[in-house]
C-alpha positions as CSV (number, residue, x, y, z in Angstrom):
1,X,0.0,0.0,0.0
2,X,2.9,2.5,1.0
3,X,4.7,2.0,-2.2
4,X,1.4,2.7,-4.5
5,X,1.6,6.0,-2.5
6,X,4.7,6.7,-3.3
7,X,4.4,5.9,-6.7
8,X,1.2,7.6,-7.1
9,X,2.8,10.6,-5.6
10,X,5.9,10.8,-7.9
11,X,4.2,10.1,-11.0
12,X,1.3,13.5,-10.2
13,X,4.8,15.4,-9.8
14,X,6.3,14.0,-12.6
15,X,3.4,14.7,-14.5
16,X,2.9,18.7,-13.2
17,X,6.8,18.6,-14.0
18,X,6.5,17.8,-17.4
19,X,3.6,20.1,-17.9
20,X,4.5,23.2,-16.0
21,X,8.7,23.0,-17.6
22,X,7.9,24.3,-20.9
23,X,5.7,26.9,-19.5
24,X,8.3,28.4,-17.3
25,X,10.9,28.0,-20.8
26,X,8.4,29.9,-23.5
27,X,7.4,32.6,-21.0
28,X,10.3,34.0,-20.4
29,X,11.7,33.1,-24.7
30,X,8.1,35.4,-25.6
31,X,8.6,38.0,-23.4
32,X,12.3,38.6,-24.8
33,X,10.6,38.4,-28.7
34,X,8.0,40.5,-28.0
């Protein structure tokens, strides 16, 4: 049980990790076009 919630646990940040990463690279790339 322990080790689904750690798994669980590292997968959800894995997965806000790969979403939020190229958010925090092309904000600041636009912001130096523009």
């Amino acid at each position: 049980e322990r080790l689904w919630y750690y798994a669980l646990r590292i997968i959800c940040t894995l997965v806000l990790l790969f979403l939020v990463l190229p958010v925090l690279v092309i904000v600041p790339l636009s912001r130096l076009a523009a």
